[in-house]
C-alpha positions in Angstrom: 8.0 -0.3 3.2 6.5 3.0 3.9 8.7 6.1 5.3 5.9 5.9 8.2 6.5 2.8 9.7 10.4 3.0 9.2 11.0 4.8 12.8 8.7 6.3 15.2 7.9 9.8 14.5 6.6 10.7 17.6 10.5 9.7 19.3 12.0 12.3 21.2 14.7 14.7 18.7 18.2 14.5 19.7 21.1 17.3 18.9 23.8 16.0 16.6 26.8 18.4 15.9 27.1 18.1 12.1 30.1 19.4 9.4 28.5 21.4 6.3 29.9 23.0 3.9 29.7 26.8 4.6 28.1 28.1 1.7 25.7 26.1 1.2 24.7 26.3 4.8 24.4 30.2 4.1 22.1 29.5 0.9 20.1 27.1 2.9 19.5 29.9 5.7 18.6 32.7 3.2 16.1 30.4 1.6 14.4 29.5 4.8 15.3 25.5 4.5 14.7 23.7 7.9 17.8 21.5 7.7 16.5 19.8 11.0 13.6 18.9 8.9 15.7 18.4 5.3 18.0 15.9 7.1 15.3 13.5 8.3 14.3 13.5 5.3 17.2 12.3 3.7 18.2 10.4 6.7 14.9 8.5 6.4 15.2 7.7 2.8 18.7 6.4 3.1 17.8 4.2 5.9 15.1 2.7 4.1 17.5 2.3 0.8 19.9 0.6 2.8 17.3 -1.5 4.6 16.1 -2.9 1.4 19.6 -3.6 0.0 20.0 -5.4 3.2 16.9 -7.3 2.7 17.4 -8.6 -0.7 21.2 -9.3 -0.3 19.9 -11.5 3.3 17.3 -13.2 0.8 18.7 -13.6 -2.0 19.2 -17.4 -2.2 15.6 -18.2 -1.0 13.9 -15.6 -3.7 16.2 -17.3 -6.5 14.9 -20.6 -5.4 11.7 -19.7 -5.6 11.9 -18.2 -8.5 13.5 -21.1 -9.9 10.4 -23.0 -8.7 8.1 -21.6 -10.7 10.3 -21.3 -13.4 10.1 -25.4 -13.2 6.6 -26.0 -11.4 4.9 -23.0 -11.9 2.5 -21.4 -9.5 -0.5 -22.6 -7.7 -2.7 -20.8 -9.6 -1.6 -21.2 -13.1 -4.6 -24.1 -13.8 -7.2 -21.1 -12.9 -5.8 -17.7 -14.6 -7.9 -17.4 -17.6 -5.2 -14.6 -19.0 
């Protein structure tokens, strides 16, 4: 799953108060860093690590069936591969 279809971009921002550790909010300001921008980021990314984790733990019995399918059948295109 791309980051780009994970949440709308275009959705309107909302304010969250946040807790950060004091220095490194300082270093973060003298180096220019967006932390609006750093956050989303990071936010995104997590989302879509947890998403998947989700995913496979929600399908985890049907992908070891299949996969014990073809360990005993096969796939449907094993007659035609020619590697």
């Amino acid at each position: 799953m791309r980051m780009s279809n994970l949440y709308d971009s275009s959705a309107p921002k909302k304010s969250a108060n946040l807790s950060v550790n004091s220095e490194l909010l300082a270093h973060a300001k003298q180096l220019g860093i967006n932390l609006s921008a750093v956050l989303e980021q990071s936010l995104a990314q997590k989302v879509k690590e947890l998403k998947a984790q989700s995913w496979l733990e929600e399908n985890k019995n049907a992908i070891a069936k299949y996969n014990q399918d073809v360990e005993e059948y096969g796939v449907f295109s094993d007659g035609m591969r020619s590697f």
